[in-house]
N, C-alpha and C positions, 0 to 999 in steps of 0.2 A: 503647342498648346492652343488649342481652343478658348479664347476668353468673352467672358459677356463683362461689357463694362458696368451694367449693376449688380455685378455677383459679388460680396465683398465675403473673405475672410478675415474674423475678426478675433483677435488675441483675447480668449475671453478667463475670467477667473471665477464669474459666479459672485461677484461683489455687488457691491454697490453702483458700483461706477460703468460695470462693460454691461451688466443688467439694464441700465438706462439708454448708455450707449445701443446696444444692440435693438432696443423697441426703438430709437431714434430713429438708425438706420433704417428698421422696415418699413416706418411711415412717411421717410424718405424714397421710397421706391426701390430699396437694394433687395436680391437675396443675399442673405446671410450666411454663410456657415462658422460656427462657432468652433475655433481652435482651443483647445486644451494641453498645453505641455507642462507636462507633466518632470519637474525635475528635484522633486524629492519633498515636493510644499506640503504642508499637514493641509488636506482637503479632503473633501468626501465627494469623488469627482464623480461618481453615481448620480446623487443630486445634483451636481451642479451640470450635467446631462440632463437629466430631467425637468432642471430650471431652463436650460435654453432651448426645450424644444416647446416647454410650455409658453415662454412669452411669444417662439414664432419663427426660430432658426428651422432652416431647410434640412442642417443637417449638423451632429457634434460627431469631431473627430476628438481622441484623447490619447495622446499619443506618450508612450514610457521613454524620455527622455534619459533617464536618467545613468544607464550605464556610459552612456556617448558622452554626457556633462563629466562625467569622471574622465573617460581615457582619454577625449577630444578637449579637453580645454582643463581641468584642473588640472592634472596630470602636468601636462605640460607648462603652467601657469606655475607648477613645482617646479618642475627645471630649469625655468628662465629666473630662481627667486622674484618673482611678480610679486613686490609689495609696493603697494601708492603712498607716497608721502611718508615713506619708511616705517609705514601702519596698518593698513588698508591691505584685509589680504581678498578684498575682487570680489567678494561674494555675487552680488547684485551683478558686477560689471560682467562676469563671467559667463554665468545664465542666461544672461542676454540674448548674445549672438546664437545659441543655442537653441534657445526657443524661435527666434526669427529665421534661422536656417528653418526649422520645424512648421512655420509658416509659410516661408516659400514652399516648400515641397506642398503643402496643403493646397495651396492657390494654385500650383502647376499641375496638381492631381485632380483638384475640384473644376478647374478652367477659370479661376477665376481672372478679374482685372484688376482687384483693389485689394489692399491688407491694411486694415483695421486696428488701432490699440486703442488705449484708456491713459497712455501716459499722459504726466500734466503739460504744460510748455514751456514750464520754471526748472523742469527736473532734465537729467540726466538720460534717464532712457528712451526717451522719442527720440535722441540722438542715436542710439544704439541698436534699435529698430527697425532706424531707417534705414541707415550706413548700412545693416547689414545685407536689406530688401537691396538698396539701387546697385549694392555689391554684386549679389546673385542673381538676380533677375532684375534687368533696369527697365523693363518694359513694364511692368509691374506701378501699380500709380498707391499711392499713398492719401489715406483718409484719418485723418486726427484730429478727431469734435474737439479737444483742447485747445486747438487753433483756430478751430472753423467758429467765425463769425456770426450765426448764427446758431449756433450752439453754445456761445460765451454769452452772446441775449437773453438766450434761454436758462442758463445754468450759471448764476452766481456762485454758489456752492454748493456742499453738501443739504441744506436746507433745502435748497430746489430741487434735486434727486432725491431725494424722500419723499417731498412732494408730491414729483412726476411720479413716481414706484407704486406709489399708495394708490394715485387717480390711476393707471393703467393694468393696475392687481398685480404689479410684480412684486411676489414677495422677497423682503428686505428682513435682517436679522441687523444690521447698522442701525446705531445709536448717534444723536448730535454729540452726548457726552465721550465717548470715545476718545482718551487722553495722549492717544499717538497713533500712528501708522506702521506697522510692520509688512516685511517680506521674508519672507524664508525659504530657503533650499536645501539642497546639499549640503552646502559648502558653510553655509551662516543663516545665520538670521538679524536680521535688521533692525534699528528702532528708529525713528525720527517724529519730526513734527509734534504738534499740539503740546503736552506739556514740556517737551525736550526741546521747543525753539530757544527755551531761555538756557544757555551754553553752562549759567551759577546752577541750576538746578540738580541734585546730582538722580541718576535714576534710581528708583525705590526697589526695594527686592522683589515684588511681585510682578516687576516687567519682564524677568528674565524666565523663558518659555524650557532654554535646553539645559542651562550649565548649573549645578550647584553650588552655595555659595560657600564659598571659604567655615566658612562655621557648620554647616550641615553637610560637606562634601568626607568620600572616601576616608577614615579613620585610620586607614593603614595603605602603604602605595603598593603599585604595580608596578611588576619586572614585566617589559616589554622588549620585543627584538623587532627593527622592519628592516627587510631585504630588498637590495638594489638592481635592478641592471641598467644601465646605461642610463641612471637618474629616475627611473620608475621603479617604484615602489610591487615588489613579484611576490609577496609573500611579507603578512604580519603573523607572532606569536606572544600569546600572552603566556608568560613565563608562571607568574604568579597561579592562574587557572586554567592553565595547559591545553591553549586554544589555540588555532591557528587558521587564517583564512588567507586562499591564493585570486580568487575571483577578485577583479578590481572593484565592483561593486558592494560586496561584500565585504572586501578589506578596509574601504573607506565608509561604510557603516561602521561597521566598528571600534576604528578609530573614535570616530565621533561620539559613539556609545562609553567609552574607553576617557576622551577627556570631561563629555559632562559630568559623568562620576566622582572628577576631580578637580572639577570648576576650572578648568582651562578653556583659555582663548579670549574671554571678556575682555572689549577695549572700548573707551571712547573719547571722540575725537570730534576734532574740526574738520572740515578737507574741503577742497575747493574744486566745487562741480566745473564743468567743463564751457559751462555757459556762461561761468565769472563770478558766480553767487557762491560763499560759503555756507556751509550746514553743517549742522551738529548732528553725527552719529552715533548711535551704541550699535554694538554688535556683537554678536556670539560667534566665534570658528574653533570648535574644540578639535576635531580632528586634523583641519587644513594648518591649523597650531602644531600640533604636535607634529605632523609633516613635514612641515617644512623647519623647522629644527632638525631634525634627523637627516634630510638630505644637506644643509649647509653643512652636518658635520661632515657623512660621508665624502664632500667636497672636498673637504681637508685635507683628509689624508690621501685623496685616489687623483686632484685637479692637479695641473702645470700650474705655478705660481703666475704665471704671464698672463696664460688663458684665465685664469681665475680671475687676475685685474680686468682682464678687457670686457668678461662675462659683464662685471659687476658693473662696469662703465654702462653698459647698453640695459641691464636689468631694467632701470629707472624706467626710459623710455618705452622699454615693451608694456611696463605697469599704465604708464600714461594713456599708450594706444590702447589698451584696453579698457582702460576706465573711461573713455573718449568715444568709445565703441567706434575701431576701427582696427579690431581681430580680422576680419576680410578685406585687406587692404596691400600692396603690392612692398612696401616696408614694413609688414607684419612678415608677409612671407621672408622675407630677407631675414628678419631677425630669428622668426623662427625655426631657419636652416644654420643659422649662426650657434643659436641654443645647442640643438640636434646633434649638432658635431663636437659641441663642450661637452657634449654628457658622453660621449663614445667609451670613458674608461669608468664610468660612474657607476662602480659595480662594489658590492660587498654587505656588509650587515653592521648595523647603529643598536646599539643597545641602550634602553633610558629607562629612567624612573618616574612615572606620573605620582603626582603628589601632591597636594593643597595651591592647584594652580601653576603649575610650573609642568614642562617634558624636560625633564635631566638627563642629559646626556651621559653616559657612563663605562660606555667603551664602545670602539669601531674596529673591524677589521675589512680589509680590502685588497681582493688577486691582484688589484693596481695599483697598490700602495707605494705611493712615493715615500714615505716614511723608512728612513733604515738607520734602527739602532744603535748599531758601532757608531755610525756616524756624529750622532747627535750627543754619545753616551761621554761624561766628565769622565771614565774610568778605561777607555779604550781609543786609542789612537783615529780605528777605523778609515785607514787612507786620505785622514786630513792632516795635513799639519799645520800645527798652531802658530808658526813663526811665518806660513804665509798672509796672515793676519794683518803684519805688521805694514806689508806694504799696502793694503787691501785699505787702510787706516788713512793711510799717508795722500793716495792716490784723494780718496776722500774728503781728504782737512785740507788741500790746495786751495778750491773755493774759497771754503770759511776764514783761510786765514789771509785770500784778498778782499774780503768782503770786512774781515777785522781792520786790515791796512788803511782801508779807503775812509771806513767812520771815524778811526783815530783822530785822521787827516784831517776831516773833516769840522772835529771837534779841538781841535788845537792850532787851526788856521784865523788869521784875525778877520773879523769883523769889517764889512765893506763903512766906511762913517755914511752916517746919515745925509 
C-alpha cells in the first residue's frame, strides 16, 4: 500500500458529530475519504453521500456490510452463547470489529495512513476500533478528535457542534433537546444517555423504535421451525404463514421481523464498560432473542454433557473479548476454534412459539440426538438397571458422610477456656 500520511479515512455516519469531525479534519490539512458501513442502521446513506461530499470529502465509499455481520460475527456469536453479563447479547460490540475490518480494507484501497472515528473517550468503542485497526493493519496511525487536545478546546459539547455546523453551513437535523442516544443494527438497537443516565428512570413507550409493546403486540402467536447445521442456523419457517427463508440474511430479517411483532427481546440493564465506568442500557434484540433460545435448545439434545460444561465455562470470556473489542485477537482465534469443534454435531430442527414477549420452545429433534427414550422412560427397562443406582449412591454419600463425621466432631468437642 501506497500511503500519504494526510489522507485520512473516516468512519462517517452523517450525524452530527463525524459532520464536524470531518470539516475539522480538512482545515486540518487531511484528505478525507468518508467511510460508510453499512450494517443494517435505518439511514438514508444516499444523502448522507451527498452530505459528505458537500462539506468536502474526496471521496464516500458505502459499503453493504451487512450479510458478513450476520455469517461472520452473529452467527457465530450464536454458537459460542455470547451473552455479557448473562444479558447483553453484543449488539454494538459485534458491529464493531465489522465496520473497522470495513475501514481497513477502505484505507488499504484508498492508500491511506490514518482512520478516523467519532467515538467519545468515556465509551466503549474507540477501544473496538482500534484493537481492531492495530489488529489488521498496524502500520495504519489512528486519529480520534475525542482525545485530541485541541479538539477537546474546541468542542465542549454538543452546543459547540451546532455552533461550528451552522458557522461552516453544514447542515445539522440535531436538536440540544434530544433525550437520548441511540445506535442500531442488525442485531439491536440501543438506547443510552440523556434521560436514561438516571438508572430510577424507567423508559417511556415512545423510545422503543422496533419491538411492540406487550399491550399492542401480535393477538394470536406464531408456529415457527429454525434448522441447524453444526450450530448455524440453514433454514427458518413460519408455520403459522407458510414462509420459509434459507439465505442468512434474509432469514435473520425475518427473525427479527417475526419478534417485533411479538415484543420480544427488550432488556435493560446496567453493565460495566470496559474502561471501568458503568452505564445504563435499553436495547432491543428480537431476532438474536429468539436465536439464540433455539440453538441453547438444540444443544440439549444433540451436545456431550462434558463438552456442554466446558463450552459454557469459556462462553463468558469469548462474550468479554468481544464486548472489549478484541474479536482479532490470537485468544479469540483459540476460542473460536474451540466453539467450531462444540458445534460439529449441532444439527437438527427447534420448534417455538412466539408470543407476548417470550420464543417458547416446544419441540426439537436432532440426527445427533443423545436423547434415547427407553433409557430415560419410568415404563421400560431400556439397558439400565436400576439396582446399579444403589452403588452409584453410596460411592457419592462417602464425602458427605466425612464431612457429617468431622462437624459432629466438631460441635461436641469442649471448648478451649479462655
Amino acid at each position: 500500500m501506497t500511503s500519504n500520511n494526510r489522507k485520512v479515512v473516516l468512519a462517517y455516519s452523517g450525524g452530527l458529530d463525524t459532520s464536524c469531525i470531518l470539516k475539522w479534519l480538512l482545515e486540518r490539512g487531511h484528505e478525507v475519504v468518508a467511510y460508510i458501513g453499512n450494517v443494517g442502521q435505518d439511514e438514508d446513506f444516499g444523502e448522507a453521500r451527498r452530505k459528505a461530499l458537500a462539506i468536502g470529502a474526496s471521496k464516500v465509499l458505502v459499503q453493504d456490510l451487512r450479510r458478513e455481520f450476520v455469517t461472520d460475527f452473529i452467527f457465530p456469536a450464536i454458537q459460542a452463547n455470547a451473552i455479557y453479563e448473562s444479558r447483553y447479547l453484543l449488539g454494538t460490540s459485534l458491529a464493531r470489529p465489522c465496520i473497522a475490518r470495513g475501514l481497513v480494507q477502505a484505507a488499504c484501497q484508498e492508500g491511506c495512513g490514518w482512520i478516523s472515528h467519532g467515538a467519545t473517550g468515556k465509551g466503549n468503542d474507540q477501544v473496538r476500533f482500534e484493537l481492531t485497526v492495530y489488529a489488521l493493519a498496524p502500520d495504519l496511525q489512528i486519529l480520534a478528535p475525542w482525545r485530541d487536545p485541541e479538539f477537546l478546546a474546541r468542542f465542549k459539547g454538543r452546543t459547540d457542534l451546532m455552533e461550528y455546523a451552522r458557522e461552516k453551513d453544514i447542515p445539522i437535523t440535531a436538536t440540544l433537546a434530544k433525550p437520548y442516544s441511540m445506535d442500531d443494527n442488525l442485531l439491536h438497537i440501543s438506547y443510552e444517555s440523556g434521560i436514561l443516565e438516571d438508572p430510577r428512570i424507567a423508559p417511556t413507550e415512545d423510545i422503543f423504535r422496533w419491538t411492540r409493546s406487550l399491550t399492542t403486540c401480535e393477538p394470536e402467536p406464531e408456529q415457527i421451525e429454525i434448522h441447524f447445521r453444526e450450530g448455524v442456523p440453514t433454514r427458518l419457517v413460519n408455520l403459522t404463514r407458510e414462509q420459509s427463508w434459507e439465505d442468512p440474511l434474509d432469514l435473520f430479517l425475518a427473525l427479527n421481523e417475526m419478534g417485533s411483532r411479538h415484543g420480544i427481546g427488550r432488556i435493560d440493564i446496567v453493565e460495566n464498560r470496559f474502561i471501568g465506568i458503568k452505564s445504563r442500557g435499553v436495547y432491543e434484540t428480537p431476532g438474536g432473542t429468539i436465536l439464540r433460545e433455539a440453538h441453547l435448545d438444540i444443544e440439549g439434545i444433540a451436545m456431550d454433557r462434558e463438552v456442554l460444561r466446558l463450552r459454557d465455562m469459556l462462553s463468558p470470556k469469548y462474550a468479554e473479548l468481544i464486548y472489549n473489542g478484541f474479536w482479532f485477537s490470537p485468544e479469540m482465534d483459540f476460542l473460536h476454534a474451540a466453539m467450531l469443534k462444540s458445534q460439529e454435531a449441532i444439527d437438527g430442527v427447534v420448534a417455538m412459539t412466539l408470543f407476548r414477549g417470550r420464543a417458547m420452545v416446544t419441540g426439537r429433534e436432532s440426527p445427533s440426538s443423545l436423547y434415547d427414550r427407553d433409557l430415560v422412560s419410568m415404563d421400560i427397562e431400556g439397558g439400565f438397571n436400576p439396582l446399579d443406582s444403589e452403588g452409584f449412591i453410596r460411592i457419592n454419600a462417602i464425602r458427605l458422610k466425612a464431612h457429617h463425621a468431622i462437624m459432629a466432631h466438631r460441635r461436641t468437642r469442649p471448648r478451649p477456656l479462655a
